[in-house]
C-alpha positions as a Markdown table, in Angstrom:
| # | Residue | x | y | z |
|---|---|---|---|---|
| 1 | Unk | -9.1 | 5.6 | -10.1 |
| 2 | Unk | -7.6 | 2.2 | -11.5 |
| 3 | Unk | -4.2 | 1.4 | -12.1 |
| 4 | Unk | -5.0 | 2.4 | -15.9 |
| 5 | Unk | -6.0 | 5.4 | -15.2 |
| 6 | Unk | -3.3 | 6.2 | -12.8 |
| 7 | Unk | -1.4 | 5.1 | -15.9 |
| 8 | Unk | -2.8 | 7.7 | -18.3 |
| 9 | Unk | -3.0 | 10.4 | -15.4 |
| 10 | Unk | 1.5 | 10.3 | -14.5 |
| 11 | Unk | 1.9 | 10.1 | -18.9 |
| 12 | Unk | -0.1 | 13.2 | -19.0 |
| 13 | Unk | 1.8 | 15.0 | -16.1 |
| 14 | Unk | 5.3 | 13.9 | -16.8 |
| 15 | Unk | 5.0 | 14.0 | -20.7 |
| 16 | Unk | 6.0 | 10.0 | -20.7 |
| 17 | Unk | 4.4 | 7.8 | -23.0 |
| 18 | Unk | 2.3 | 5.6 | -22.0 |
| 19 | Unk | 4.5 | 2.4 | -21.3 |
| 20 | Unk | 7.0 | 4.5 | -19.8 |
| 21 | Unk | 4.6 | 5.6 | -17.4 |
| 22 | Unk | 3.4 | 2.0 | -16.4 |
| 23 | Unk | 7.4 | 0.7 | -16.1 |
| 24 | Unk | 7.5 | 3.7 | -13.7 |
| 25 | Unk | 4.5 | 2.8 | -12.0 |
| 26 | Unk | 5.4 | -0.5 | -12.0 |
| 27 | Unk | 8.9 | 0.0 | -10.9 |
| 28 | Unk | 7.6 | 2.0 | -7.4 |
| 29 | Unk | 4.5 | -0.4 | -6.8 |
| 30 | Unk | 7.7 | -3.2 | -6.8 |
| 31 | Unk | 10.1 | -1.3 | -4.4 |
| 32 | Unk | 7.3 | -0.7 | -1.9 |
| 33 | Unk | 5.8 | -4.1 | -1.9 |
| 34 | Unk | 10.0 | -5.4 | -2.1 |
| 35 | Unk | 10.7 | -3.3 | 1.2 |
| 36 | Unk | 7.9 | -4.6 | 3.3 |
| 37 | Unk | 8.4 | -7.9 | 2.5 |
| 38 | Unk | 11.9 | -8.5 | 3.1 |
| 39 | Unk | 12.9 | -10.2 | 6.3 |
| 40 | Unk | 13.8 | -7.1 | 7.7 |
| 41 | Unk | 10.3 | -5.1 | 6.8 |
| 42 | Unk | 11.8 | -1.4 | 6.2 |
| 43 | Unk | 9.4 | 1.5 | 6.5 |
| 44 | Unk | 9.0 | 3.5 | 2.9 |
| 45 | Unk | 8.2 | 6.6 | 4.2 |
| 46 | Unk | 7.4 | 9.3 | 0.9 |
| 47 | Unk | 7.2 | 13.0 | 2.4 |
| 48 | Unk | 4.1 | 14.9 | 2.6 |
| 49 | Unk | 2.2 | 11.5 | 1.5 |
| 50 | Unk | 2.2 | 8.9 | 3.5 |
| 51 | Unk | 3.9 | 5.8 | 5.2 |
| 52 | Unk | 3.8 | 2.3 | 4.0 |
| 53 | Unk | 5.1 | -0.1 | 6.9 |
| 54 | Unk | 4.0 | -3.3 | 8.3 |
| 55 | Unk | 2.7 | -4.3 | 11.5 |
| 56 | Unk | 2.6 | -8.0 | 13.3 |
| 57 | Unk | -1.0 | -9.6 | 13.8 |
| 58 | Unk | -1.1 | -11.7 | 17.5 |
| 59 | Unk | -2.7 | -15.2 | 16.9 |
| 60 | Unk | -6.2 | -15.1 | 18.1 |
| 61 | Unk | -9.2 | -17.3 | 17.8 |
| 62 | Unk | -12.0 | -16.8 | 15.1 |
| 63 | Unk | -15.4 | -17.9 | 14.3 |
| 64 | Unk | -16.7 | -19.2 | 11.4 |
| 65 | Unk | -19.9 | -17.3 | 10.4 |
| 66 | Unk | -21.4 | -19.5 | 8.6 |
| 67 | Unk | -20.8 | -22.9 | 11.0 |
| 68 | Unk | -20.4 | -20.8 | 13.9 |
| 69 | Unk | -17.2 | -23.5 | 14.8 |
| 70 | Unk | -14.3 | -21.6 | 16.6 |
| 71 | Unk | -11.0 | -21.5 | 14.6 |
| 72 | Unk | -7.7 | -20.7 | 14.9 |
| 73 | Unk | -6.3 | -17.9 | 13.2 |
| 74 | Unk | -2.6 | -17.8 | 13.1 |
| 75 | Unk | -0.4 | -14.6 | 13.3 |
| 76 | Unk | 0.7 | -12.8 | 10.5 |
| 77 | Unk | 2.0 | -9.3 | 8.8 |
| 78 | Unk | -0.4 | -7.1 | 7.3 |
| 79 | Unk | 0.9 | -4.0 | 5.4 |
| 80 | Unk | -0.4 | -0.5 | 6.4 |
| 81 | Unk | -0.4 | 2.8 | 5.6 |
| 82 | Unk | -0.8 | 6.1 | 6.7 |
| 83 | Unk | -1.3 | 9.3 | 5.5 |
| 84 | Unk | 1.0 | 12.1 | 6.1 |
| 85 | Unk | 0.3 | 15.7 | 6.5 |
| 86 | Unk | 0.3 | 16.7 | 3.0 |
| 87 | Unk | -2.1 | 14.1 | 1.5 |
| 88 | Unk | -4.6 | 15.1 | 4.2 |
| 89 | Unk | -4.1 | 18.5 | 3.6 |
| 90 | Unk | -4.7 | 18.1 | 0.0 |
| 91 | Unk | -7.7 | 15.8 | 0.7 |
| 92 | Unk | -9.4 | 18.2 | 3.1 |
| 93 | Unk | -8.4 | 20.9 | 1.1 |
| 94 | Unk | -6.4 | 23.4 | 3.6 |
């Protein structure tokens, strides 16, 4: 499913048009990606689906495949999530 579709799926559920949908959409996609990135990352945690939070990458060294020269790879944030009870219930189908 695409962002489109995702679209057209909450419009159908929720009886929004189509535009309201995507401002909704929009809006959440924003607050998450807002919340991780501020200095102070804050964990969204959404109840019975998951937990978006951010966790710190050491520096390390690297190799480039294709010229096989060592590099350095500087430390950094990457976003994660993981998925709570309910999704994985849903998704295994208990």
């Amino acid at each position: 499913m695409n962002k489109s579709e995702l679209i057209d799926a909450v419009a159908k559920k929720t009886n929004m048009t189509k535009k309201q949908a995507e401002a909704a959409i929009n809006a959440t996609l924003d607050a998450i990606g807002d919340a991780l990135a501020a200095k102070k990352p804050e964990k969204v945690v959404l109840v019975g689906f998951g937990t978006f939070e951010t966790k710190k990458r050491a520096a390390r060294k690297g190799r480039n495949p294709s010229t096989k020269e060592v590099i350095s790879i500087p430390a950094s944030k990457a976003p994660v999530f993981k998925a709570g009870k309910g999704l994985k219930d849903k998704v295994n189908k208990k």
